[in-house]
Each structure stands twice: as C-alpha cells, then as structure tokens.
N, C-alpha and C positions, 0 to 999 in steps of 0.2 A: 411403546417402542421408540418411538422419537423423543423421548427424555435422555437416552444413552448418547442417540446423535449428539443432542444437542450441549450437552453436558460433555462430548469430547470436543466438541468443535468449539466450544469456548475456552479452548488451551491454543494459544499460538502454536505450537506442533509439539510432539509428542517423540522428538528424537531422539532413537538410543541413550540410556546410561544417563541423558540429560536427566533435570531434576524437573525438567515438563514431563517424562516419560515417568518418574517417580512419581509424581503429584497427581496425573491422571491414574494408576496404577494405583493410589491411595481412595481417588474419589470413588472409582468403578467399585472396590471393596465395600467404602461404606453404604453407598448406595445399595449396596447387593443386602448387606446386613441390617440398612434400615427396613429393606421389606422382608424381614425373617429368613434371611438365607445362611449361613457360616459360611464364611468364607475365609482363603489363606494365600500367602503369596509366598509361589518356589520361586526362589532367586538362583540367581547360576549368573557366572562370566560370558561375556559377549566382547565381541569388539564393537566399538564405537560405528565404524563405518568399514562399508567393503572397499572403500577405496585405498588403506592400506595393502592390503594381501596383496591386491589387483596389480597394486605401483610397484612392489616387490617381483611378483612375476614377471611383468613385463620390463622391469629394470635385469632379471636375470634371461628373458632372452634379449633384449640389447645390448649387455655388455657381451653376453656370449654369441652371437651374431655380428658385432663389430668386433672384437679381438678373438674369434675363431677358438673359443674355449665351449668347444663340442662339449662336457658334462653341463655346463652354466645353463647352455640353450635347453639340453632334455633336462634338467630341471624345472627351465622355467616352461617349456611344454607340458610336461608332465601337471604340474602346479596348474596349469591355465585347465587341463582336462579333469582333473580333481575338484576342482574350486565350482566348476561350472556345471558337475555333475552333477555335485553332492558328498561326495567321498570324503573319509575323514583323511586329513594331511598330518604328517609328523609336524611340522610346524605350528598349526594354526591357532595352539596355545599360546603362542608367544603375541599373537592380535587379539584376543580375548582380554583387552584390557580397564574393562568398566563393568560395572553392575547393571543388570536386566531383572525383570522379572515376570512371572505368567501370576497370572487372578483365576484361581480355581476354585469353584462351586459343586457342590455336588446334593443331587436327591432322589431315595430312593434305594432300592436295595436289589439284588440280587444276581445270580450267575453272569450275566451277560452285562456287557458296558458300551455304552454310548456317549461319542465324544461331540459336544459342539464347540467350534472353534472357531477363531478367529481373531487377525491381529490387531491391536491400538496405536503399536509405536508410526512412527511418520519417517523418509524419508528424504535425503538433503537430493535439490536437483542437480542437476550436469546437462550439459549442451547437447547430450544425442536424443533426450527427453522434450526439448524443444514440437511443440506441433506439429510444424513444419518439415522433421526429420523423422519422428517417432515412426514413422509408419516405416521405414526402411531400415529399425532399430535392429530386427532380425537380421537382414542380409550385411548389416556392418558387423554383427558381432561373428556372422559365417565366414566374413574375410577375415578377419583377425584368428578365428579358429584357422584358416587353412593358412595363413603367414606364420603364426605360431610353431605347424606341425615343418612347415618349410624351416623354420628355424635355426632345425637341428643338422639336415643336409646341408643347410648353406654354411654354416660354421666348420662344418666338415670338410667342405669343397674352400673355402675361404673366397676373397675374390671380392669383385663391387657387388656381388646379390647378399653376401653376407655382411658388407659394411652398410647397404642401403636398409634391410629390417633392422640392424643394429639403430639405425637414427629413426628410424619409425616406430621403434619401442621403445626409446629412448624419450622420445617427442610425446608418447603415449604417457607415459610415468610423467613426465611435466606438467600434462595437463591434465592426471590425476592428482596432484600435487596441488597444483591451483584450485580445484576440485574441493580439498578438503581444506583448504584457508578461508574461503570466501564464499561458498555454494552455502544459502541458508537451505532449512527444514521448509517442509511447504505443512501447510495445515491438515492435508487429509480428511477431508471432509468425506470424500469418496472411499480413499485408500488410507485407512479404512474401518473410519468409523459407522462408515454405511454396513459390514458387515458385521460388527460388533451390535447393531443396534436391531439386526435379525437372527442373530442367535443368541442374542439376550432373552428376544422374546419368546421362542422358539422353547428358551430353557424355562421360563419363566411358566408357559404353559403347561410344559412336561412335569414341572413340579410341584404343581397342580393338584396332578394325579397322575402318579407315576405311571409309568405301562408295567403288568408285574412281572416280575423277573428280571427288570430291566437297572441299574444302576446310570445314571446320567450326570456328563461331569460337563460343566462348562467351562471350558479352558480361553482364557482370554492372552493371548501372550504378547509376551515382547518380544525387542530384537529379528522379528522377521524379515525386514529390512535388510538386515546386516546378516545374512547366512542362515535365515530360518532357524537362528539358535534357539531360540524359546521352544519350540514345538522339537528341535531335534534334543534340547533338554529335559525335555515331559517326556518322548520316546526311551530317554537314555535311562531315565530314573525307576523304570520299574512299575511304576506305578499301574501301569494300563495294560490288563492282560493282551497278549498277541492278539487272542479274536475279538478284538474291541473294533467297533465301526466308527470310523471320522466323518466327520459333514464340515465341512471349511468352507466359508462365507469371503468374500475377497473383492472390493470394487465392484459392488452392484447397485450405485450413485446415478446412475445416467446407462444407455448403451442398451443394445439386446440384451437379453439373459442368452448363456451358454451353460453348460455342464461340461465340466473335462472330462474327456476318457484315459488322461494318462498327460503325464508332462515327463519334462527334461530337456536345458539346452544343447548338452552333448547325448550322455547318455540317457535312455529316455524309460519312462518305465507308466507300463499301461496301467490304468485302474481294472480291479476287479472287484466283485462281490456284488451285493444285494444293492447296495445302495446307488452304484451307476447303473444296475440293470434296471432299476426302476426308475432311475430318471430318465431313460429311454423310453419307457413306457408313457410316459405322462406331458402331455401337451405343453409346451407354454416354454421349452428350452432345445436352445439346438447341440448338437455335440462339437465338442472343438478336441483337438488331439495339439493340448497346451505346450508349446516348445519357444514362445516367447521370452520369457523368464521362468520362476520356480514359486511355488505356494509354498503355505507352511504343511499342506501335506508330503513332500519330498520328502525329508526324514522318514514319514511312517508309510510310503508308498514304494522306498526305497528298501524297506523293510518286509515288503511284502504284505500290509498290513490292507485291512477293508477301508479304504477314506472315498471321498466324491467331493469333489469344488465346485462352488457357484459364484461364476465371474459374470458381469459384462461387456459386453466389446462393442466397442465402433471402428470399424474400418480394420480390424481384426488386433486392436489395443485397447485398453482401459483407457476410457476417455479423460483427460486431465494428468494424464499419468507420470508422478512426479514432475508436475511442473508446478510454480504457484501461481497458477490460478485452479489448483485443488483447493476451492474453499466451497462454502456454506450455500452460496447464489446459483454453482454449477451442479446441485446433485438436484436433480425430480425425485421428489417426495414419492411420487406413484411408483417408481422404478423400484424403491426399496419396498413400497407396501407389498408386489406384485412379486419380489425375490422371498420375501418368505410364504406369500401362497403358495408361493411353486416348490420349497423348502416342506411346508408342512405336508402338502400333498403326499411328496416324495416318503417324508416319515409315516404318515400314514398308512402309506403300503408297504411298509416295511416290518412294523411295528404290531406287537397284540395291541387288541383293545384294553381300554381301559379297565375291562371285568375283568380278565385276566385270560384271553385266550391265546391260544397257541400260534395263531394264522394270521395272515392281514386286517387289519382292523383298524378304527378310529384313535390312532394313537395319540393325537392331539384334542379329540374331542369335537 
C-alpha cells in the first residue's frame, strides 16, 4: 500500500490538466499493469481551477449589486447556488478548459458492481485554507451564501446596501483573481494520495479473489479539486450501472476517522444503502453529516446512487487541508493502515464470501 503513497508524493503536486497531473496519471497506469492489472484512462474536459466560475459569479453579483441590474445579481445567485450544490450550469462548458483524466482498473465479473474510488489530482491554496482560519471555513462560506441570496433584493431596492455587496463581491473576484496568478499546488500527501493508496489496496485484494458475482472497478480520478469533474465524468459515461456501490476514500493522512452520512454545501443529499449502513455498525468511525465542502461522491449521491466516504477530521477539517504543509512529514502512516482496516471490515459485511455466497462473508479474505 504505501508504494502508491509514496510513488504520488514524489510528484511536486498533481494539479489539474497540469502535466504533474498527466505524469502521475501515467505512473499509477503502469504501475497498475506491471502487477498484471489492464488498465485505461477516460479522459473528459475539466476546468483548471474553480477559482474561475467562482470570480465570474461573484463579479455578476457585484456589478449587479452595485449598478442595481436585478437580473445580473439573480444570475449570479443562482450561479453561486448551482455551483455549490452540484448542479449542472448552462455555462460551465465554457470553464472546462484543459484535459483530466480517471485511471480505471477492473476485475472480475458479474451482475453487480463495485466502485473503489478516489482522487490524485492536488489542489492550489488560498487564504481561507490558512490553519488558523480554516476551522471557521464553514461559517465564512454561510455568510457569503446569505450576502449572495441578499444580492438580489438589494439591487432591487437600490441604495448604499446594494452599492456596499456590489464592492464586496467585487473585492471577492480580486482576490480570486490574485488566487489564480500566484497560489501554487500544495503536494497532497494527505489530499489525497493517502486515499488512493487504501483503495489501491483494498483493489488489489479484491482482485485476488473476486467475491462472485461481483465486477470491481477502481476508479482513480482526476479533477476533483476543480468541480468533482472526474467522478461526475465516470457518472456521466454510462459506464456504471445505477445499482453500483461507491467506497470513496478522501484525506485519511492524520485526524479521526469519520464516515459521512451524506454531504452538500447548499443543497445537501443523505447517503444511503448497504454500505453506510454498515459502517454504522462497525467500530472504529464516527458519523459526520459532511456539509464542509464536496467529495467525489456528489455526482453519484446526487444521483441517488449507493456510495460511502471515508474522511478524517480534526477539529471537524482535514487536517493540512489545502495548505502547503500537505506534504509527506504531516501524514501518520498508522492513520492510513487503520483507514483501510476500517475499509475492509466495512467490505466484508457487505460482500459474499469468497466461495461464492449470497450473505455477509469474508470478502477480502
């Protein structure tokens, strides 16, 4: 397991469309196929960074806010409620402008499918990522959510509350702007080559000895960072019948282990299925009801689809999170050992045995 770590964290970071994000996406293939795996990469469009869309919305409620152009502002409300949901935007092809890709493996054969996931790409930081502020990341993005939704009355009403959001959305776009000239990539040691390097293994057992009936794909993507496009690109393609079960792996470097019951910054959307109901059962993770940011399961939980995340938290954040000192010094080795004990358990009581029964069983062996 710790060959995948260590083999991503010796990439300076692994951002978007970059040709680190190419080059790592190259290695993780061969590597897959030196130990007898095939493997392929689905490529698909992404944007670079979310810090465009973001400077766009918030540039259409400032102008619409300071010049009282009532459609500009519920656009860029709208845009802000979309973007943060998950929802797909008429727009958001026109910021899909670089190349990504997912590393997908698969073994084994039959009716039912099981997805192990998790993302490679990295990261660039920004100033509300800082330590020191991170913890109150939530309640800054709930004011901007409720200035946003004020937006559209204030442009309405006109006056100094609508020329004051206009300069504060304004001033927001600046310092996304700045954002994306100067903010490097952090390493991701944690976020998140720690979870690519427990559903590697996780696959690596399962392919072993498949559980029968079962088809296992390891889906390793890109662009998560930047709008979960990899994973809302695997969703999009067809590939993965509806009643396919997700296991998403996500900064489990350092920190408790948690299991989400469900994420979403605005709109929020509960987990269900086999696979959160059993990590309820099984000792060693707590529940969190994730509304911090968005995993790569969003797409397929937005979908209604069976997935389960396994994060850590400290102080109720991934610890390091997007800043750079995400590297190689700040993850505990144990932390990852102990995130896929708690991973295989989970699969095990999900899963037939390896003979091929119907029930709960040894599915890892």
């Amino acid at each position: 397991m710790r060959w995948v770590w260590e083999g991503l964290v010796a990439f300076e970071h692994r951002g978007t469309g970059t040709n680190q994000e190419r080059a790592a996406a190259d290695w993780l293939r061969s590597s897959l196929e030196a130990r007898g795996y095939a493997t392929r990469l689905q490529r698909f469009r992404a944007p670079a960074s979310w810090g465009p869309e973001v400077l766009a919305i918030s540039l259409a409620l400032g102008l619409g806010g300071l010049f009282g152009w009532v459609w500009l502002a519920a656009l860029g409300f709208y845009g802000f409620w979309a973007y943060f949901s998950g929802w797909p935007r008429p727009w958001q092809g026109l910021f899909a402008r670089t190349r990504s890709q997912n590393v997908l493996a698969e073994a084994g054969e039959g009716p039912r499918t099981l997805v192990l996931m998790a993302h490679y790409d990295t990261a660039k930081t920004y100033w509300t990522y800082d330590p020191k502020r991170v913890r109150g990341f939530r309640a800054t993005f709930l004011l901007n959510a409720a200035l946003a939704a004020l937006a559209v009355p204030a442009a309405w009403r006109g006056g100094l509350v609508g020329g004051v959001l206009g300069v504060y959305f304004l001033a927001q776009a600046g310092l996304l702007g700045w954002r994306e000239l100067t903010a490097p990539y952090v390493n991701g040691a944690n976020d998140n080559a720690s979870g690519v390097a427990v559903v590697t293994e996780l696959f690596l057992d399962l392919a072993r000895r498949p559980p029968a009936g079962w088809r296992v794909v390891l889906a390793l993507t890109g662009a998560e960072e930047t709008g979960a496009a990899g994973a809302e690109a695997l969703c999009r393609s067809g590939e993965l019948p509806e009643d396919a079960w997700i296991l998403n792996v996500d900064n489990v470097g350092a920190g408790g282990l948690h299991y989400a019951t469900g994420e979403g910054m605005l709109a929020y959307y509960p987990y269900r299925g086999a696979l959160v109901e059993a990590a309820g059962r099984i000792p060693g993770a707590r529940p969190v009801a994730y509304r911090l940011a968005y995993f790569d399961t969003l797409p397929c939980a937005r979908r209604g689809r069976t997935v389960l995340t396994l994060v850590r938290l400290e102080g109720g954040v991934p610890p390091n999170w997007h800043w750079p000192s995400d590297r190689p010094e700040a993850v505990d080795w144990a932390a990852v050992e102990a995130t896929y004990g708690f991973a295989r358990r989970v699969l095990n009581e999900v899963l037939p045995s390896n003979g091929g029964g119907n029930g709960a069983g040894e599915g890892l062996g």
